[in-house]
C-alpha positions as CSV (number, residue, x, y, z in Angstrom):
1,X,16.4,-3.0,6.1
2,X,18.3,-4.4,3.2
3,X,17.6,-3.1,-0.1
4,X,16.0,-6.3,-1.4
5,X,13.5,-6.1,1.5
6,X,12.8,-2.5,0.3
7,X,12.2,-3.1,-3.3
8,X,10.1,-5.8,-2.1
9,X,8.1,-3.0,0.5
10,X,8.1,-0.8,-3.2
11,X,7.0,-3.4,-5.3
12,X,3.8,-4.6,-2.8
13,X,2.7,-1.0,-1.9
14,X,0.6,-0.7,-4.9
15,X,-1.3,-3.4,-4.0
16,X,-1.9,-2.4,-0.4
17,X,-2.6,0.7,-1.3
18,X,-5.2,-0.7,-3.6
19,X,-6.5,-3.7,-1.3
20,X,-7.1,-0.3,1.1
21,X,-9.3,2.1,-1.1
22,X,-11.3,-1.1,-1.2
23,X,-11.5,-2.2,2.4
24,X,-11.2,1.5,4.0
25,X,-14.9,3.6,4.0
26,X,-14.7,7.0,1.9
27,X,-14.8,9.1,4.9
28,X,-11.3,7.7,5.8
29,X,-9.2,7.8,2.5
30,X,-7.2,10.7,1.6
31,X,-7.2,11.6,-1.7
């Protein structure tokens, strides 16, 4: 992986992270 493709992974994993606390029932996030 080159290092643009993992500040790109860095910069979007917020947002999948977020997009998953919504999409992914409480009994299955780890907090």
């Amino acid at each position: 992986m080159t290092a643009a493709a993992s500040l790109g992974e860095a910069s979007s994993f917020p947002g999948r992270l977020n997009k998953a606390k919504k999409t992914t029932p409480p009994e299955f996030t780890v907090t």
